[in-house]
C-alpha positions in Angstrom: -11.6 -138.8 62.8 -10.9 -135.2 61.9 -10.6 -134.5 65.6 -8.4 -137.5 66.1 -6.3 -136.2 63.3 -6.0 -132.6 64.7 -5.2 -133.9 68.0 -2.1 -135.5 67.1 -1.0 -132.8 64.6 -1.2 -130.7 67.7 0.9 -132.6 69.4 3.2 -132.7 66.6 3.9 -129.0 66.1 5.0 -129.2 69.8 7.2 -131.6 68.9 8.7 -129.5 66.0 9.0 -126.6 68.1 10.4 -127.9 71.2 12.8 -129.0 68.8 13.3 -125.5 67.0 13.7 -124.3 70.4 16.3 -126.8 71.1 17.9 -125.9 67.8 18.7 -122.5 68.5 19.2 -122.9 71.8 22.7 -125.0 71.0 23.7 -122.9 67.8 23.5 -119.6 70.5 25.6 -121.5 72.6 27.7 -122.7 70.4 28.3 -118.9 68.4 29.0 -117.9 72.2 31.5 -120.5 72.9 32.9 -119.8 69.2 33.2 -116.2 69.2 32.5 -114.7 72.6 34.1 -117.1 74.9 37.9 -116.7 73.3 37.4 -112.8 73.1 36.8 -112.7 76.7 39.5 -115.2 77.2 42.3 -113.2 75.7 41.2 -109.9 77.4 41.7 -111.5 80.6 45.1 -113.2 79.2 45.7 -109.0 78.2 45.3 -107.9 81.5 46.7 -110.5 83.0 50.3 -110.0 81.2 49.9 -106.0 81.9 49.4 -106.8 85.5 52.6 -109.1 85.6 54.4 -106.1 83.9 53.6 -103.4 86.5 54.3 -106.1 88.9 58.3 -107.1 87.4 58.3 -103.0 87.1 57.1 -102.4 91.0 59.5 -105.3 91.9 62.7 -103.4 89.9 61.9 -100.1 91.5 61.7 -102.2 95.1 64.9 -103.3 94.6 66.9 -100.7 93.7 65.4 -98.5 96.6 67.1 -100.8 99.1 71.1 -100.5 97.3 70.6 -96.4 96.8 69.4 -96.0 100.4 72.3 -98.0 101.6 75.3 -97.0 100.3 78.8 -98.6 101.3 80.3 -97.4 104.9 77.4 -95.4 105.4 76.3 -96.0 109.1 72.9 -97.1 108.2 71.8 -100.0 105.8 68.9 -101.2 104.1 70.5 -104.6 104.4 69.4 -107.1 106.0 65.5 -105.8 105.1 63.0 -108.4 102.9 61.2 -106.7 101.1 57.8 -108.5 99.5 55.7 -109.1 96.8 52.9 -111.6 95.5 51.9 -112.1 91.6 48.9 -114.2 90.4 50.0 -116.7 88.1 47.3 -116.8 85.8 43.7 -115.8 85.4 41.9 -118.4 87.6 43.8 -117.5 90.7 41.6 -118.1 93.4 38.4 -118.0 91.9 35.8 -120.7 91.2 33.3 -120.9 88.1 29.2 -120.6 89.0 26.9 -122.8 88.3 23.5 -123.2 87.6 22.9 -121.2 84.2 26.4 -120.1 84.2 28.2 -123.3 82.6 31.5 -123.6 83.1 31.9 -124.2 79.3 30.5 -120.4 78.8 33.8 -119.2 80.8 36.8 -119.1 79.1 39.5 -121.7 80.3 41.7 -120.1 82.7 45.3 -119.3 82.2 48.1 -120.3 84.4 52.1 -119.7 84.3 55.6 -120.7 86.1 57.5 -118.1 88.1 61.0 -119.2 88.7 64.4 -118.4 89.2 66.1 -120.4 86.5 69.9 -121.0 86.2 71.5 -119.2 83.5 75.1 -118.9 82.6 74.5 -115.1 81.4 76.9 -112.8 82.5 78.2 -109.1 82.3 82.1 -108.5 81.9 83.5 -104.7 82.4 87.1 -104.8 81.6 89.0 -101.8 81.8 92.5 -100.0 81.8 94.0 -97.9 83.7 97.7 -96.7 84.9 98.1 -99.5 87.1 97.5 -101.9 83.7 94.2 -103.8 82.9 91.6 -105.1 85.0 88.3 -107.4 84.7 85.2 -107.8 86.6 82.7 -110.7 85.6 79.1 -111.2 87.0 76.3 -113.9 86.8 73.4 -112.8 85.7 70.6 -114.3 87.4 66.9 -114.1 86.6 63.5 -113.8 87.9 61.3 -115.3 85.5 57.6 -115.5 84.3 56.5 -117.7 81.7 53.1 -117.4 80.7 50.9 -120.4 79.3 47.8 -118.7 77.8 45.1 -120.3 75.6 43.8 -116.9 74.0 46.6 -114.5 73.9 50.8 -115.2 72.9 53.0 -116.9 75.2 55.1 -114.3 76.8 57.9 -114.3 79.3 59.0 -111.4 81.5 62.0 -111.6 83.5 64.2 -109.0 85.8 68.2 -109.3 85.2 70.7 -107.4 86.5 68.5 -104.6 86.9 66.2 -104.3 84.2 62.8 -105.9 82.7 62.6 -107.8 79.9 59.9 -109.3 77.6 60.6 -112.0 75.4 57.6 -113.4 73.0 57.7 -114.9 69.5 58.7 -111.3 67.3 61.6 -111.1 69.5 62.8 -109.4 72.5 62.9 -106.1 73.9 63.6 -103.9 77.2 60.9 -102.7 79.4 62.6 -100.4 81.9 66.9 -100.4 81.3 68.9 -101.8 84.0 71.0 -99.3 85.8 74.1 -98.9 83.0 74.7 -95.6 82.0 77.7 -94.1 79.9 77.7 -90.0 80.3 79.3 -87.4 78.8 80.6 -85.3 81.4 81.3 -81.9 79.2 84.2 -81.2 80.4 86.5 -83.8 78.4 85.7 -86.7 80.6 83.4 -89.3 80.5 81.7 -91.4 83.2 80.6 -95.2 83.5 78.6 -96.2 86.1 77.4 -100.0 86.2 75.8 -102.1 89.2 76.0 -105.6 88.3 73.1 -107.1 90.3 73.0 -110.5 91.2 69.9 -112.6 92.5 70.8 -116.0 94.9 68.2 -118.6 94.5 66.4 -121.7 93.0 62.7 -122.5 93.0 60.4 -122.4 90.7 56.3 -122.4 91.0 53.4 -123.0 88.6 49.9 -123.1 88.1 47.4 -120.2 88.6 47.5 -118.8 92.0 49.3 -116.6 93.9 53.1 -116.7 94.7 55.1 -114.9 97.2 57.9 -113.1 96.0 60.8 -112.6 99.2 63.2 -110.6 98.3 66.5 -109.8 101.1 69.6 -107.2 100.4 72.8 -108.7 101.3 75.7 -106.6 102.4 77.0 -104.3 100.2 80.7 -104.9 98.5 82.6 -102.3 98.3 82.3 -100.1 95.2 85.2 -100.1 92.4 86.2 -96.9 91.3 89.0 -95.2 89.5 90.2 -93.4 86.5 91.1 -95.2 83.5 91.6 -95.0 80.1 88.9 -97.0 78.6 86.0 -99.5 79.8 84.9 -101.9 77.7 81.4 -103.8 78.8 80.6 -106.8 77.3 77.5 -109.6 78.0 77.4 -113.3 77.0 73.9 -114.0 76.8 71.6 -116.8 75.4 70.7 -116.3 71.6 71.4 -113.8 69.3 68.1 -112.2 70.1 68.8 -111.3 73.6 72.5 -110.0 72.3 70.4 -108.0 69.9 68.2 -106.5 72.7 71.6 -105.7 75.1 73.2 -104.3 72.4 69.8 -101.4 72.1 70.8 -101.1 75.7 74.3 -100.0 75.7 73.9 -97.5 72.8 70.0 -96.1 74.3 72.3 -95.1 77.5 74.9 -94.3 74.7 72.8 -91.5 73.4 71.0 -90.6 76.4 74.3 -90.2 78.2 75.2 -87.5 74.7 78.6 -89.5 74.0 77.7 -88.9 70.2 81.1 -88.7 68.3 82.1 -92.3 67.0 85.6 -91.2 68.1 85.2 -92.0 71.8 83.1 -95.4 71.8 82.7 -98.5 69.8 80.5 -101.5 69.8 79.4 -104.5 68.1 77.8 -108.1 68.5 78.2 -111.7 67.5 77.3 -113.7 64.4 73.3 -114.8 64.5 74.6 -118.1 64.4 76.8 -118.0 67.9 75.6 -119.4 71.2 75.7 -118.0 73.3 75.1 -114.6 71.8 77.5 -111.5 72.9 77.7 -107.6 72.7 79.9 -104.8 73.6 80.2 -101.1 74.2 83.6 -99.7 74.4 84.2 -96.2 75.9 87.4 -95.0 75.1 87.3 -91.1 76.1 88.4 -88.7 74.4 92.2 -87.9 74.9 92.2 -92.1 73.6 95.4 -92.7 74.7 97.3 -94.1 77.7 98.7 -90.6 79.0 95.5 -89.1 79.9 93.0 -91.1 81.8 89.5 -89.5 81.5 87.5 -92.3 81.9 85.7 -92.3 85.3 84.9 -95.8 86.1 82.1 -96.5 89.0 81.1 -100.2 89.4 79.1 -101.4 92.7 78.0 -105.1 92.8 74.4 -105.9 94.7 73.1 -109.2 95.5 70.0 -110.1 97.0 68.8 -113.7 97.9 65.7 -114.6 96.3 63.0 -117.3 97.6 59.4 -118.0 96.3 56.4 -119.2 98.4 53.5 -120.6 97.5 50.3 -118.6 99.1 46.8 -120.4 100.0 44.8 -118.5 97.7 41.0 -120.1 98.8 41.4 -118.2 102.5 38.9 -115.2 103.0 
């Protein structure tokens, strides 16, 4: 009987242990897939949102290669080239999850995004005048565009305009490399402007988290407009309040970095929070400030570029 009795206490402490075992076997994974499994996840959302800001960065610097190496009348041209690029949309691009004793559910869910070229009613005005009276030049715009959906990290959405990076996320928005605006103090009682509006044809718009392709073609130069004058006054209509916010940093970084100090020769300022769509200015007036002496020099030299996106196979070896 006592044997009987032992026997099945034996097999009862199996039992318990086999469940013990099962017990922590589940809280491990469930600490991993608590803790570890979002930490890893939001790394990978980290990097992935550096590597689309090198990539808007590479594709500015791309850009503007192909209008300073071509400049109007000269007897060669960068027109007519594509140039290319590819960005991963999010962190599964490509890839597929192991099995066996690496779950699926240990992985962190992969992130995806939408690159697009969105239409936008944003524009830049540069109004000036000169002795032959007042003139006014208005350009779109247009954007390239990525929107992130993450599940770890914050949403955020780079986009090139007119020249320059962007990021927008939920604390606002800010500039990540400055389009090509500058406003210079000469030194010798003048003052320059130089703007190229830059302008970006195309729809299309692509999500998910593979690859896309990124074709990018300069168009024929216009021809530049110059002249002396005696004050330019650049203005931008933008979306929100935020994004007039972030323009108006623009204009007076270049401002400064162009050393046109005294608040004699310039002015600026920016619309209500509450007006859509938002709007700043930066007026250069120069320093004579009068319509006798023009001192102003005024340099503005459109670029466009069509714009299409492909979608790239991203399981081929």
């Amino acid at each position: 009987m006592r044997d009987g009795n032992a026997g099945r206490e034996y097999a009862l402490s199996e039992v318990i242990g086999f469940i013990l075992l099962l017990g922590v076997i589940i809280t491990a994974f469930a600490l991993w897939m608590v803790y570890v499994v979002p930490v890893n996840g939001r790394e990978a959302e980290i990097t992935q949102m550096n590597t689309v800001k090198d990539k808007f960065t590479d594709y500015k610097v791309s850009l503007d290669s192909l209008w300073i190496n071509s400049p109007y009348g000269a007897s060669w041209s960068q027109s007519g080239v594509t140039l290319s690029t590819s960005i991963n949309l999010g962190t599964g691009g490509g890839n597929t999850e192991a099995g066996g004793l690496f779950l699926p559910m240990m992985n962190p869910i992969a992130s995806s995004g939408t690159l697009s070229l969105p239409s936008t009613t944003d524009n830049i005005t540069i109004t000036s005048f000169g002795p032959s009276g007042p003139t006014s030049n208005t350009y779109n715009m247009t954007t390239l565009q990525y929107q992130s959906a993450n599940n770890y990290w914050i949403q955020q959405t780079y986009y090139y305009q007119d020249g320059g990076v962007f990021l927008t996320q939920i604390n606002g928005s800010v500039c990540r490399v400055s389009p090509p605006i500058s406003f210079v103090n000469n030194s010798d009682q003048t003052y320059t402007v130089t703007i190229i509006p830059i302008t970006l044809n195309g729809v299309g718009s692509m999500g998910g988290n593979g690859p896309v392709r990124v074709d990018t073609r300069l168009k024929t130069l216009q021809p530049p407009i110059t002249g002396k004058v005696y004050w330019v006054n650049t203005s931008v209509s933008v979306s929100n309040y935020t994004a007039a916010q972030m323009w108006l940093g623009v204009f007076n970084n270049t401002r400064i970095n162009g050393q046109i100090l005294n608040p004699l020769y310039y002015s600026f300022g920016i619309s209500s929070p509450t007006t859509v769509p938002g709007a700043a200015f930066m007026n250069i007036t120069g320093i004579y400030n009068d319509v006798i002496n023009p001192d102003v020099n005024l340099a503005i030299q459109p670029v466009q570029y069509d714009v299409t996106l492909n979608s790239i196979v991203s399981n081929l070896n």
